[in-house]
Each structure stands twice: as structure tokens, then as C-alpha cells.
C-alpha positions, 0 to 999 in steps of 0.5 A: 355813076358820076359823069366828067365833061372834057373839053378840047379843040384837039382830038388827039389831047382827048384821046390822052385824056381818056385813055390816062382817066381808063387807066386810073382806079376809082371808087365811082363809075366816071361817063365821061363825055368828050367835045371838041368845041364849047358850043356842043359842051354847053348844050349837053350841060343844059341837058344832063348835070355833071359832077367834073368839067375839065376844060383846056385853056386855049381854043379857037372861038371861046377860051376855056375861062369864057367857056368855065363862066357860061357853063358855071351858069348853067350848072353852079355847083359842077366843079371846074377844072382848066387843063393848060400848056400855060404856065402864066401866073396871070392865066391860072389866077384870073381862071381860079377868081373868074371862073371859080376854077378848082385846079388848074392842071398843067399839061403835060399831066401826071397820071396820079396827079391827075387821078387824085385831082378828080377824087378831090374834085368829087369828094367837092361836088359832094360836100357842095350837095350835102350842103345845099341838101342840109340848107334846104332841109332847114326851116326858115327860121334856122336860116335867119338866124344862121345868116344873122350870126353870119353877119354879126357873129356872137348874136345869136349865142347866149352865154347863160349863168346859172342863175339864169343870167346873161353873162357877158364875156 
């Protein structure tokens, strides 16, 4: 089961949401989680992780990339999502470098665009776990060297002749 944080000051917009996400076929089973206001979102993303945070842009209090930037706080590896009327260029560049925002969708959204936004979104989370399982799994050792060939690229690789000696290409 993956659980899918919504967040929008409108109820009628999350109904929509819900509604459009019921009527799409996943792979996965999706809980999906409603809140109208960013306080109560981000009190249930201190209790239980999510996969998918799908976040409107516009609302009273805290706009959606104040809300994106705490919640990426508590739970870094969710992916983030902003759904907005907003067609600004300037909106949808500071959400995706400030906020570290996946996709932007716009509204009104497309059910199968939106349908393969998530399954994108979730295969994301997934890479991002399987990565952090393998970094986690590797000794010491293997991460030195890992973030020394990061830094100067070609250390760490040895280019050996036959007869035992370094090459130098």
C-alpha cells in the first residue's frame, strides 16, 4: 500500500481529486489522505510516511511551496507535487528549485496525465529507497571511495597493462 498526501484550502477541489484518483487503475493500492489546511498535513506527515504529497499552490496562511519546504523537512524522501491554476513561469521554477517539486500539474488536470504523474512519481519514491537501501548496505570503505571518485573522477579507476603496469591514458 502507498499512501498519497492531498492538500487544498477547497473541499470541492479534493473531492475532484479523489474522485478522478478512484477512477484511475494502478498497480498499487493508494490511501489517500485529505487535508484542507497545511497545519493538520503536516502534523500527519510527523506521524506516518508518505510515498506522494500533491500540494495546491494557492492558500490562505501557507502557500503550497512553504508547505512543500517544511514537509520536505520532515519526510525528504516523499516526492512533491504542486497542483496550481497558475500558469506563471516564475511559480513553477521557484516550486521545482525551492521545493525540490517532481511535477507541477496545472488545473484544470487530465485524468491520464495525472494517472501516469503518480506512477512516475511512485516508481521515483522507489528509486530513491533503493538507493538509499544499497548506500546503506555499503561499508565504509566503499563509501569513501565512492565519494572520492565523485569528487575527482578517474581516481579510483586504474587502468592496469598486462604486465602489471599502470597505463596511463
Amino acid at each position: 500500500m502507498r499512501r498519497l498526501l492531498l492538500l487544498d484550502d477547497d473541499p470541492l477541489i479534493l473531492h475532484a481529486l479523489q474522485r478522478t484518483l478512484r477512477q484511475c487503475k494502478f498497480d498499487v493500492e493508494l490511501r489517500i489522505e485529505v487535508f484542507t489546511d497545511a497545519a493538520g498535513a503536516l502534523e500527519r506527515a510527523g506521524e506516518v510516511d508518505i510515498d506522494l504529497v500533491l500540494s495546491d499552490y494557492h492558500m490562505p496562511g501557507m502557500n503550497g511551496l512553504q508547505f512543500l519546504n517544511r514537509f520536505r523537512q520532515l519526510q525528504p524522501d516523499a516526492v512533491r507535487m504542486v497542483l496550481s491554476a497558475s500558469t506563471e513561469f516564475d511559480t513553477a521554477v521557484r516550486a521545482i528549485n525551492e521545493a525540490e517539486v517532481f511535477r507541477f500539474i496545472p488545473k484544470p488536470w487530465q485524468r491520464e496525465e495525472l494517472q501516469q504523474t503518480i506512477v512516475l512519481a511512485l516508481a521515483r519514491r522507489d528509486q530513491h529507497t533503493a538507493l538509499a537501501l544499497e548506500q546503506a548496505s555499503l561499508t565504509a570503505q566503499e563509501l569513501a571511495l565512492r565519494q572520492l571518485e565523485a569528487d575527482e573522477p578517474g581516481i579510483t579507476k586504474v587502468n592496469w597493462g598486462a604486465d602489471g603496469s599502470v597505463r596511463l591514458d
